[in-house]
N, C-alpha and C positions, 0 to 999 in steps of 0.2 A: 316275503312278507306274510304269506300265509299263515307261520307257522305262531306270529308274531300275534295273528289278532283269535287264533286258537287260542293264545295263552290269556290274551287279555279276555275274551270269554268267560275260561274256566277259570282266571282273578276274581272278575267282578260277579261270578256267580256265586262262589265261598263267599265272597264277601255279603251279598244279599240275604243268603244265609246266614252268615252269621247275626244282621242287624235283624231279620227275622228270629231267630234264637233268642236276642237281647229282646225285644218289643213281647217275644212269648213270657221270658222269665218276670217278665215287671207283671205282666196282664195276671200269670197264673201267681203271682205273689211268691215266689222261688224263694229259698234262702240268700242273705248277701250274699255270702261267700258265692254263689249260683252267679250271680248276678255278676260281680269284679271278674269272672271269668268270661261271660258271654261281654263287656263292655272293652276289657282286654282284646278279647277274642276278633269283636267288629273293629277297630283302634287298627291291630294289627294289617287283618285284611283287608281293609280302606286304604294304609300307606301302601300295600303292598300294591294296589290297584292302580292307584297313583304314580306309581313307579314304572307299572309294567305301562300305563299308560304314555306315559315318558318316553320309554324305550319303542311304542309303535308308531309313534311322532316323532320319533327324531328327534327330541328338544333333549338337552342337558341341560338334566334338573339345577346340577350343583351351578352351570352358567348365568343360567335364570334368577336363580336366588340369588346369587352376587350381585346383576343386574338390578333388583327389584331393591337390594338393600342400599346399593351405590345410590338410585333417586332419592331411598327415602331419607341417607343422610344427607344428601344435595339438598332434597326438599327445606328438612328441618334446619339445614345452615341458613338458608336462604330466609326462612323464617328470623330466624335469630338475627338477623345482622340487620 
């Protein structure tokens, strides 16, 4: 499991960096185009963080989400009727 929350470390630290790269491009007034890259940039490295976070918990993602969608259709029937 060691190796596991190394990773998740060096995830969520790209990722910090990069919403710090985004928060610099707005402040110093960047070009767009600057900008759709660093907003890309955090986007990506956020799911990816998300993921590896996934993977050091043990939880399956794609389980959960099925789960969360199953109540929300139960939910909304249950509404309806």
């Amino acid at each position: 499991m060691g190796w596991k929350k190394g990773l998740l470390a060096v995830v969520v630290a790209i990722a910090v960096g990069a919403w710090v790269c985004l928060g610099l491009s707005f402040w110093l007034g960047l070009d767009q185009e600057v900008g759709i890259f660093f907003v890309m940039a955090a986007a990506f490295t956020t799911e990816a963080a998300f993921w590896v976070l996934a993977l050091v918990l043990g939880v399956s993602v794609y389980e959960s989400r099925r789960r969360i969608w199953c109540a929300l259709v139960r939910s909304s029937r249950m509404e309806i009727e």
